[in-house]
BAKEMI-175898 format. One record per residue: x, y, z of N, C-alpha, C in turn; residue in one letter. Coordinates in steps of 0.05 Angstrom, whole numbers, plus 5000, padded with zeros to 4 digits. Layout:
BEGIN
XYZXYZXYZa;...
***
This chain:
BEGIN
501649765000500050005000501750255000x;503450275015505750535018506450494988x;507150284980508350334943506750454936x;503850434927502450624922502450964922x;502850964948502351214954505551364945x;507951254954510251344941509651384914x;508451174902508551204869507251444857x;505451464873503451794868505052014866x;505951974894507752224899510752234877x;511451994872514252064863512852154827x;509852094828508352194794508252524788x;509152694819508952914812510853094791x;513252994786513753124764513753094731x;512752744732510452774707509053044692x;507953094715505353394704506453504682x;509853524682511553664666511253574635x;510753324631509253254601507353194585x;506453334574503753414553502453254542x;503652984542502052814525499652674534x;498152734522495052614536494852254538x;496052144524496151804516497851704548x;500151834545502051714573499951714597x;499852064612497652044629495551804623x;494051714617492351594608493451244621x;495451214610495750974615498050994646x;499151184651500551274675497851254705x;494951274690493251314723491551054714x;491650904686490850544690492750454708x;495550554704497450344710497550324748x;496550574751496150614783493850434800x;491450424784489450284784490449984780x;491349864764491949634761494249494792x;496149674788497349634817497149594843x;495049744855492449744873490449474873x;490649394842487849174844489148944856x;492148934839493348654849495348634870x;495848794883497548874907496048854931x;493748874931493048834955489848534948x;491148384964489548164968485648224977x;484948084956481548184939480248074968x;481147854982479547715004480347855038x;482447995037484048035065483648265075x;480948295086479248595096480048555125x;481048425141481048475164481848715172x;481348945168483349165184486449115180x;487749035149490548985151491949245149x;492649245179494649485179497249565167x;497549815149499449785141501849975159x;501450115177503350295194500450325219x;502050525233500450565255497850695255x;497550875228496051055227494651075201x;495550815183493350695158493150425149x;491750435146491150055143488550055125x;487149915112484349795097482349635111x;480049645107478749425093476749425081x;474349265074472149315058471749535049x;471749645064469849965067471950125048x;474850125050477150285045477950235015x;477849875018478549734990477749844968x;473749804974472349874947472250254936x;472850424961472350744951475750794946x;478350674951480350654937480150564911x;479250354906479250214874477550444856x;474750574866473150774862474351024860x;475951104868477451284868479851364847x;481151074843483551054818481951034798x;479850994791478550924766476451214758x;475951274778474951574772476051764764x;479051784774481151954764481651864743x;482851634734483851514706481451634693x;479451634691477251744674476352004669x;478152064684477052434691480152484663x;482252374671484552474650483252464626x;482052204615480352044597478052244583x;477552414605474152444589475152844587x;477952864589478953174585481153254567x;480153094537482853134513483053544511x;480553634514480053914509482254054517x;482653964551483854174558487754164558x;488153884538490853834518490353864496x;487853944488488254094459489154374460x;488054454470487354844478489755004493x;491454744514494254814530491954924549x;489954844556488855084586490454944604x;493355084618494555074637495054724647x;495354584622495454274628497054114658x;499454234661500954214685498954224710x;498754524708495954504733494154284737x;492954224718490754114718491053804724x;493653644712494753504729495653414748x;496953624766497853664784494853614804x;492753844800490853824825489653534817x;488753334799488553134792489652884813x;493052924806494552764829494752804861x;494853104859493453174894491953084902x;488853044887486052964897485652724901x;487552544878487852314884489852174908x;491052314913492552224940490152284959x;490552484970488952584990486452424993x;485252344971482452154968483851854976x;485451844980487451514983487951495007x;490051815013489851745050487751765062x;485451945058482551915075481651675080x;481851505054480351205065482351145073x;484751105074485850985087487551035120x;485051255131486751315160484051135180x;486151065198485350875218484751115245x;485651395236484951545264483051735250x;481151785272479551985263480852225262x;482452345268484052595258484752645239x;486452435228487852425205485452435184x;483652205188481352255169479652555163x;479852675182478552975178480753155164x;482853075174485153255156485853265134x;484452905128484952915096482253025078x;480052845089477752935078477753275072x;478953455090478653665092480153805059x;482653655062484253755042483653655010x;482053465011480853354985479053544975x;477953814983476753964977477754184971x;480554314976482854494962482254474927x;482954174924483154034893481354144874x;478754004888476154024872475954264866x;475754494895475754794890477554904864x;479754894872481654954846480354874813x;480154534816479254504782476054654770x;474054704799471754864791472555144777x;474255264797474155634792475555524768x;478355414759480155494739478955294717x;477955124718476655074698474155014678x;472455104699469455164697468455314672x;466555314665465655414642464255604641x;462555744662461756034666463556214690x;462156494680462656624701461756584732x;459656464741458956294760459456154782x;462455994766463355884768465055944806x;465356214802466256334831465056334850x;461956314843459056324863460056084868x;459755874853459755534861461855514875x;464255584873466955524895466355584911x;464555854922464455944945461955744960x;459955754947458055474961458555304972x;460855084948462054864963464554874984x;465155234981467555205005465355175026x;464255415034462455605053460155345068x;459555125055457755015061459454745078x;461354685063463354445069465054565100x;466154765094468154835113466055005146x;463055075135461855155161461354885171x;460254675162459954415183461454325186x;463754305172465954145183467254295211x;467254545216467954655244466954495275x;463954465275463254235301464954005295x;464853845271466453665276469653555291x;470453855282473653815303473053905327x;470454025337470954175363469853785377x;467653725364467753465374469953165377x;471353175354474053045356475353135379x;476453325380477253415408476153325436x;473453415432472553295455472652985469x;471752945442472452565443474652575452x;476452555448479452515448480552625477x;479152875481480052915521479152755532x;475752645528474352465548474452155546x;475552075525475851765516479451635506x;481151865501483651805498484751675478x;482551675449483651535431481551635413x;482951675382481151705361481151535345x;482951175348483050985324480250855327x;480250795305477650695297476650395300x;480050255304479249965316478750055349x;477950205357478050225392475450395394x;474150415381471250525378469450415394x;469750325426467450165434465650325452x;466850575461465050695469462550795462x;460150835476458450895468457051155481x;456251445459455651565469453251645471x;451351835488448451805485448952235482x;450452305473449952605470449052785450x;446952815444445652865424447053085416x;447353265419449053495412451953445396x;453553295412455553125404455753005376x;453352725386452052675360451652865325x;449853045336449253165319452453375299x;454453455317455853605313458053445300x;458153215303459752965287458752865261x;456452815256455452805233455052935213x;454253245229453353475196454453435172x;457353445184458953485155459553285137x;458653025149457352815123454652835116x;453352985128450352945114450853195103x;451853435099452753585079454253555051x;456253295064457053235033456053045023x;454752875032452752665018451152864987x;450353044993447853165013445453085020x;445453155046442253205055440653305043x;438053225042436253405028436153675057x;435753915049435354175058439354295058x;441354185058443954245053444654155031x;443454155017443654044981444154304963x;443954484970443554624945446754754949x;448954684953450754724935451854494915x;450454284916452054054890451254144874x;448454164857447054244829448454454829x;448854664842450754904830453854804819x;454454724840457654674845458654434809x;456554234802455454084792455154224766x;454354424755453054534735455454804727x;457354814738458855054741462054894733x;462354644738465054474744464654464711x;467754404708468354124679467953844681x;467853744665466753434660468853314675x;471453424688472453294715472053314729x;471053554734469753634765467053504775x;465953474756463553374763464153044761x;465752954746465752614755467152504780x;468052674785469852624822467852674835x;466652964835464353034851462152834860x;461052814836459352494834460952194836x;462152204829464651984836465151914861x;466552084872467752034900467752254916x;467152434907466052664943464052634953x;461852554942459252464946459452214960x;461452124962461051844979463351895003x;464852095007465352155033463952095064x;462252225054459152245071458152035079x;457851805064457051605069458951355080x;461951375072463751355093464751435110x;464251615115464951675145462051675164x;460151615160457751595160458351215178x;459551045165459850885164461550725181x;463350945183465550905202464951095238x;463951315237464051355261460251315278x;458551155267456351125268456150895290x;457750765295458550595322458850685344x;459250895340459951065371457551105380x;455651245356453251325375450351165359x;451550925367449250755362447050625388x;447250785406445450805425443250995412x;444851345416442851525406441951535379x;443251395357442151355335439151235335x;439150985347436450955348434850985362x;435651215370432651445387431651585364x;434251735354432752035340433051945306x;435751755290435351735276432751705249x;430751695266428051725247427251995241x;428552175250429052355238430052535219x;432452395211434152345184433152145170x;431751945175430051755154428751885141x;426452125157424252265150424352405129x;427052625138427552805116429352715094x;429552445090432352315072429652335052x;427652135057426552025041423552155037x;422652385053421152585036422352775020x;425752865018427452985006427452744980x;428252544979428552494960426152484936x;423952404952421352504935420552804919x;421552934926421453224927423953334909x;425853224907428153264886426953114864x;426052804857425552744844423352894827x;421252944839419553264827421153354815x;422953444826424453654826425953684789x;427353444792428153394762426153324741x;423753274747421953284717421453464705x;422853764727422354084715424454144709x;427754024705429354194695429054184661x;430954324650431554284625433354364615x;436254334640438454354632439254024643x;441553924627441053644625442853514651x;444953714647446953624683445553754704x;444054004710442453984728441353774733x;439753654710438353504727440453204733x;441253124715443852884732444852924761x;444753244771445653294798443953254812x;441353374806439553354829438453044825x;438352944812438652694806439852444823x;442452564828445052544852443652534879x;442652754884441252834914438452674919x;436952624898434952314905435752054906x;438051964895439451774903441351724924x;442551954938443952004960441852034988x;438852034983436452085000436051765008x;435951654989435251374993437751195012x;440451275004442551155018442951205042x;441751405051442951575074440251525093x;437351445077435551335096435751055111x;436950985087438050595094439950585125x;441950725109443950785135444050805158x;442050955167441051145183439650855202x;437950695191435950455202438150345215x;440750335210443750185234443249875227x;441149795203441749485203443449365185x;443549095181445449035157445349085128x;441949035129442149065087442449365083x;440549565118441949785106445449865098x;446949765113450549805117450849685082x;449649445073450949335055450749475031x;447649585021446049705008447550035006x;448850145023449350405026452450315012x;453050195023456550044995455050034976x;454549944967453549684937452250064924x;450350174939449650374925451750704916x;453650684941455950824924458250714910x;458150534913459850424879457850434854x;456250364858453450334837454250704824x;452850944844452451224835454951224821x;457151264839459051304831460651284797x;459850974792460451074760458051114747x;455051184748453551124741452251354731x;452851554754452951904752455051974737x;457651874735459551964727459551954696x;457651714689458251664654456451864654x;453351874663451652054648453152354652x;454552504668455852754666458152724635x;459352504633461252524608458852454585x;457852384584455352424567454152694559x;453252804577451753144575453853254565x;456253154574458153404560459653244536x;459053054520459553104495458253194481x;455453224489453653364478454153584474x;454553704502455853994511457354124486x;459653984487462354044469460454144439x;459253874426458153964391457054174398x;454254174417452354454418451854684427x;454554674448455954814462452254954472x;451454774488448554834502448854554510x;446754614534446154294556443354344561x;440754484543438954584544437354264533x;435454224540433753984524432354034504x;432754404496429754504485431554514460x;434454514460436054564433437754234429x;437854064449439553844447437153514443x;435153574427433953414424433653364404x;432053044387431852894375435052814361x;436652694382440052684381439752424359x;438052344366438352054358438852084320x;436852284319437252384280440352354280x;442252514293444352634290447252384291x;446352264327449252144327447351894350x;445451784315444551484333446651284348x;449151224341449851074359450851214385x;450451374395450651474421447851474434x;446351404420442751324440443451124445x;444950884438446150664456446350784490x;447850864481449550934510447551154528x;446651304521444351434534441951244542x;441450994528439350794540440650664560x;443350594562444850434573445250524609x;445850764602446650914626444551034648x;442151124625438951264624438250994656x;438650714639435850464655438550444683x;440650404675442350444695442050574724x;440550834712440251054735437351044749x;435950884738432950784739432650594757x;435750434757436150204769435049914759x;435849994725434549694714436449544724x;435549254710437549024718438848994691x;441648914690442348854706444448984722x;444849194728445549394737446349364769x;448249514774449649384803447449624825x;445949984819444550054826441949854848x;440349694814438849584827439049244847x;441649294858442249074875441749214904x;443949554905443349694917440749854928x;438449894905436050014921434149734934x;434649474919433749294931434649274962x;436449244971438349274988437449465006x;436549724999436950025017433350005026x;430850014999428349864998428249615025x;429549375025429249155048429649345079x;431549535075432549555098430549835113x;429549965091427450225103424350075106x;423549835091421049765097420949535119x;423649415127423249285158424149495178x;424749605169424649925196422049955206x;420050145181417250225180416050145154x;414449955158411849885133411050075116x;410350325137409950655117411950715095x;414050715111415950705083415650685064x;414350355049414450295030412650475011x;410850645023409250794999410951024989x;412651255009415251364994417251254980x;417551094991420050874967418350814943x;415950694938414150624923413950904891x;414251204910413951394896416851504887x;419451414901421951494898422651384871x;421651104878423150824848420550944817x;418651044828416951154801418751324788x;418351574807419451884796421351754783x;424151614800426451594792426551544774x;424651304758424051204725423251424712x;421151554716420151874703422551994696x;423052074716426352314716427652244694x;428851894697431151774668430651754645x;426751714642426151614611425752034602x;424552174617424752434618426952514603x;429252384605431852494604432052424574x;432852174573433252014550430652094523x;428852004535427552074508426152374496x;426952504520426752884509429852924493x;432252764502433752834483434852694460x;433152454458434052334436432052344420x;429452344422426952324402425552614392x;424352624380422852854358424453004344x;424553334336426453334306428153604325x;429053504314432353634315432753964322x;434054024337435054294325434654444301x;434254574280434654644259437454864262x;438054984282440455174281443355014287x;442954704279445154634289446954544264x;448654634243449054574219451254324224x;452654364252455154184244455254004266x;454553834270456253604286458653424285x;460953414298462353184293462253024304x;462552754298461552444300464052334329x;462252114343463052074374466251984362x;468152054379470751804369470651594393x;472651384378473251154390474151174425x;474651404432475851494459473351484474x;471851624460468651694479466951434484x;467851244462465851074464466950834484x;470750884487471650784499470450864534x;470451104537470451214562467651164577x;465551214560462951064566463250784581x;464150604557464050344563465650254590x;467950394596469150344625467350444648x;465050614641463650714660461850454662x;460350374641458350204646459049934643x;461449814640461549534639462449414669x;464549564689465049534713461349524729x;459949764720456649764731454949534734x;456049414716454349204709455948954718x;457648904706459848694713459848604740x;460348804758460248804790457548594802x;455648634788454048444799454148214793x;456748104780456147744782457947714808x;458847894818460747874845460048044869x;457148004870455648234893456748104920x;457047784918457847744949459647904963x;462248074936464248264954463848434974x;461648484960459948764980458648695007x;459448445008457148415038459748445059x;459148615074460748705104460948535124x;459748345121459648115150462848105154x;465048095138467048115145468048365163x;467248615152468148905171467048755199x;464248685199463048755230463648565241x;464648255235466948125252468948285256x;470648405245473648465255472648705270x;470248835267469848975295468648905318x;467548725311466248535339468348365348x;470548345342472948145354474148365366x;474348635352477248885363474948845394x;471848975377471049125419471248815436x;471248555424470248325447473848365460x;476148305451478548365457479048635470x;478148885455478949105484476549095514x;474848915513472448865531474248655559x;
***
């Protein structure tokens, strides 16, 4: 694992060469290293120093992580055509990807907030400097201003922990606390970057303002911060969780109803993929919340699922983007006249996000679904209305922009290349693929090696 991370770091003076092909196979080759270097079965908590180690939880948003970046180089020839400041742009690339490497991989809660914290420098940078409107400065400031005010309780609470309990590793987590305040002041800043429904409204900006990198990390892997660390410090206060947590059920999953609305009125096409984002992040974060197993397993399985799943449909809108230089539905429709074999990939990605089968999604809302309707039976009539919309929202999408006639002001299109069709297909073949190997995803392994750490420090 340290090879890894040396290898990153010793990649920083790479940045120094322009060629788009090397990069390319320089952040597979990192990804590939990662897959077979560390043993696919050996989640125990294998420590690799004092203060980082893996497992389940770490394994799969690491592998998620190298493959998001390799695709972000992948899905940005533009900005090595044009020279926009290519060095840079690599550079915060390889930063974000470290930083996203040590977060999952710290075993102390400190370290984890220090990194999490700094994975958001990156993002900021590639929004302002390479964003596509003027706007673009509103949105940095959202996702600083929104990220960096909740994250403040969180260290005043680390701290506290840490005077009154004397340890922040995460194999030594057996305390249990009943302080709601506490509670509350530990969590925000994952239910901010998830987002929560009512602290949502800086992604669709942040989202609609980024480049087609910014937004596939965003959706990729900042969005699932939240739900790991969610994951990891939710032991502590699993007393008070199931007092008040039905209260984050409530608003997860009448929020997600209400976004889903929400997107049958946009008619800009990555708006709505974002808010899109925030009804599928309603449903994970309700599961979660219930503290049982299909919810824990279902909240994995569903951010590997979003993760590439959001990510193709954003490199999608923006090849659109690029020919029509608009992301409007009212000028980017009946595509299918234009560049039919890319309605492939728009159906592909479209039932994907719908949660057809066979799709690794709908393993996940099955999964998240089991775990909110043995909570509460009521449930099942908002879930009932979540899995509709959600179908509305995708066929909404897909067939406003592929069916009836065309643009007439659009004289020139050029035809998808072999790169695009390549970059798609790495999004949706891992999507799908993953489900002939769903057993990976089941955690019974994490919650032994934590039911052995507390029976041993007991």
């Amino acid at each position: 694992m340290m090879k890894l991370i040396f290898t990153i770091i010793f990649m920083i003076p790479l940045c120094l060469y322009k060629k788009f092909w090397i990069d390319q196979i320089i952040y597979f080759f990192l990804f590939f290293i990662f897959l077979t270097q560390v043993g696919m079965f050996n989640f125990l908590m294998s420590g690799i120093s004092y203060d980082f180690g893996y497992d389940l939880l770490s394994y799969c948003m690491i592998l998620l992580s190298l493959w998001i970046c390799a695709l972000m180089i992948f899905a940005s020839p533009k900005i090595y055509f044009y020279n926009y400041y290519i060095n840079l742009f690599k550079l915060m690339i390889l930063m974000l990807m470290m930083f996203l490497i040590l977060t999952f991989l710290s075993l102390n809660l400190f370290m984890f907030y220090l990194f999490f914290e700094a994975s958001l420098i990156p993002t900021l940078i590639l929004i302002i400097g390479w964003g596509y409107q003027p706007e673009r400065i509103q949105a940095g400031f959202y996702l600083l201003f929104y990220t960096l005010f909740a994250s403040l309780p969180m260290l005043i609470s680390i701290f506290y922990y840490y005077k009154n309990f004397y340890s922040l590793d995460f194999s030594l987590f057996n305390v249990k606390i009943d302080y709601f305040f506490l509670y509350l002041c530990m969590i925000i800043i994952f239910l901010v970057k998830m987002p929560m429904f009512m602290v949502h409204l800086w992604l669709p900006k942040a989202h609609v303002e980024a480049p087609v990198s910014g937004s596939m990390i965003l959706a990729g892997v900042m969005l699932k911060l939240g739900g790991y660390g969610l994951l990891r410090v939710m032991i502590i206060f699993i007393n008070i969780g199931m007092k008040i947590n039905f209260m984050f059920i409530n608003i997860s999953l009448l929020g997600g109803l209400i976004v889903s609305l929400v997107c049958l009125r946009q008619v800009d096409m990555k708006s709505l993929v974002a808010y899109s984002s925030v009804a599928h992040m309603g449903m994970l974060l309700g599961g979660l919340m219930t503290l049982n197993y299909w919810g824990f397993c279902g909240s994995l399985v569903m951010m590997m699922a979003h993760g590439l799943c959001s990510s193709g449909l954003f490199c999608l809108v923006n090849m659109i983007y690029e020919r029509s230089n608009s992301r409007s539905l009212f000028i980017n429709k009946g595509m299918i006249n234009i560049l039919p074999s890319l309605s492939l990939w728009w159906f592909l990605l479209s039932s994907s996000n719908m949660a057809a089968p066979p799709s690794l999604n709908l393993l996940g809302e099955l999964m998240l679904i089991n775990s909110l309707i043995s909570w509460n039976y009521f449930s099942s009539i908002i879930l009932m209305l979540i899995s509709f919309f959600g179908a509305a929202y995708s066929l909404y999408l897909y067939s406003y922009s592929q069916h009836g006639k065309f643009y007439l002001g659009v004289y020139f299109f050029s035809i998808i290349s072999i790169r695009e069709y390549l970059l798609l297909f790495l999004h949706w073949f891992p999507l799908n693929i993953m489900l002939l190997k769903s057993d990976i995803f089941s955690i019974w392994i994490y919650l032994n090696s934590l039911m052995k750490n507390l029976s041993l420090w007991n």
